[in-house]
ROZASE-481175 format. One record per residue (C-alpha): residue number from 1; residue in one letter; x, y, z. Coordinates in pm, 1 decimal. Layout:
ROZASE-481175
NODE   n res        X        Y        Z
NODE NUM   a        X        Y        Z
...
This chain:
ROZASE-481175
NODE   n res        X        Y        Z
NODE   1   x   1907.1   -494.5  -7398.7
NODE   2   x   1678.6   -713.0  -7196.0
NODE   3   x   1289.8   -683.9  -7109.0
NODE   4   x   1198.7   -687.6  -6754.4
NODE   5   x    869.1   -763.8  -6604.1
NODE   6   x    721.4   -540.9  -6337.4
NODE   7   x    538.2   -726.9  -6067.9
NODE   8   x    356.1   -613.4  -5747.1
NODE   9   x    549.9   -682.3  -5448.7
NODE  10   x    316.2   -583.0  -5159.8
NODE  11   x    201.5   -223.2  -5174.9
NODE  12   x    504.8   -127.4  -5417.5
NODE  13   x    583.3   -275.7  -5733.3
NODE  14   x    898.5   -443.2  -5874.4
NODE  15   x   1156.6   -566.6  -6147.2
NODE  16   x   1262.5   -883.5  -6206.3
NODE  17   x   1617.4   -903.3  -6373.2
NODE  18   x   1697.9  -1152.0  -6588.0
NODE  19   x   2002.2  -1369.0  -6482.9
NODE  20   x   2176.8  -1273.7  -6726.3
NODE  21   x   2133.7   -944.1  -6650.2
NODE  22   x   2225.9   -980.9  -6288.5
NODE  23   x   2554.1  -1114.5  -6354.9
NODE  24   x   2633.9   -834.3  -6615.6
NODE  25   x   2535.2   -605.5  -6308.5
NODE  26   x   2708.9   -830.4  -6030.2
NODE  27   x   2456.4   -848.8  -5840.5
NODE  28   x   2226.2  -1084.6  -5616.0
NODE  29   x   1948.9  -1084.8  -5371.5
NODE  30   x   1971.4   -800.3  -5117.0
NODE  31   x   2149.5   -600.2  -5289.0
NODE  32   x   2065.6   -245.0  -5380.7
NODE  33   x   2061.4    -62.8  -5742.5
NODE  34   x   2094.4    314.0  -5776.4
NODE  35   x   1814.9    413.7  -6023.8
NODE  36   x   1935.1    781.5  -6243.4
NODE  37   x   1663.1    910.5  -6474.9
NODE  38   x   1915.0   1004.7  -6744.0
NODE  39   x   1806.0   1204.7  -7122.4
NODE  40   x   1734.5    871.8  -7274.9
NODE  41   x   1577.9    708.6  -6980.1
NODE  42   x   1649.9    505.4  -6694.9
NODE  43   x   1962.2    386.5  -6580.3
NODE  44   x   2029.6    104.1  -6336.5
NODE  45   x   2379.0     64.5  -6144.9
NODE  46   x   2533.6   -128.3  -5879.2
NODE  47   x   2760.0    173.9  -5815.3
NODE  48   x   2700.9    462.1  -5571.0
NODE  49   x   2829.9    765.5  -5665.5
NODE  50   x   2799.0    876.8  -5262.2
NODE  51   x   3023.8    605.6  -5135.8
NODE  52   x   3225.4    711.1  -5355.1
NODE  53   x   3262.1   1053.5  -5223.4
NODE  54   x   3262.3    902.9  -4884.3
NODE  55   x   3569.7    686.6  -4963.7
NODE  56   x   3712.5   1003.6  -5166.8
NODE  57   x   3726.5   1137.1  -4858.3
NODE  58   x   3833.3    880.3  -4639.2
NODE  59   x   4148.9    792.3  -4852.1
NODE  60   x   4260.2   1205.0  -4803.2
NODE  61   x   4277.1   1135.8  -4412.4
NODE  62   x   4441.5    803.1  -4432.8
NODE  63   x   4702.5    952.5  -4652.4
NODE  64   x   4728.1   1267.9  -4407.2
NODE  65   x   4725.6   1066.2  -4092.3
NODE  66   x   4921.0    729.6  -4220.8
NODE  67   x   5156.3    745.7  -3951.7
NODE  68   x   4934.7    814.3  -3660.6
NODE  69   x   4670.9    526.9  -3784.7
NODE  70   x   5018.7    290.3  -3821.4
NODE  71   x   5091.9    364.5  -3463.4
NODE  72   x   4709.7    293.6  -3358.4
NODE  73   x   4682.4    -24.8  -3549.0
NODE  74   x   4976.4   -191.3  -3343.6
């Protein structure tokens, strides 16, 4: 567990990750964290459980159409 330090960025305030804690996390500047309020607080994450749905997804019609998209990408 690490402390982070809120600062005011503009109108909205902030958190400033430790490095450490970015590189646990994988991430760097620009990128975005998905914040869940969870029973024991706050959990950060690099991962997007939408995307995830969205590739879910995506995989069931390249499996369905493999053929077709085969023929397309010639």
């Amino acid at each position: 567990m690490s402390k982070l330090k809120v600062v005011q960025v503009g109108n909205s305030l902030g958190v400033i990750l430790p490095k450490a804690t970015a590189l646990h996390l994988r991430v760097a500047k620009g990128d975005a964290l998905n914040c869940v309020q969870t029973q024991g607080g706050v959990e950060l994450s690099p991962f997007d459980p939408g995307f995830e749905k969205k590739m879910a997804v995506a995989r069931r019609v390249m499996r369905r159409y493999r053929n077709a998209l085969r023929e397309l990408a010639k």
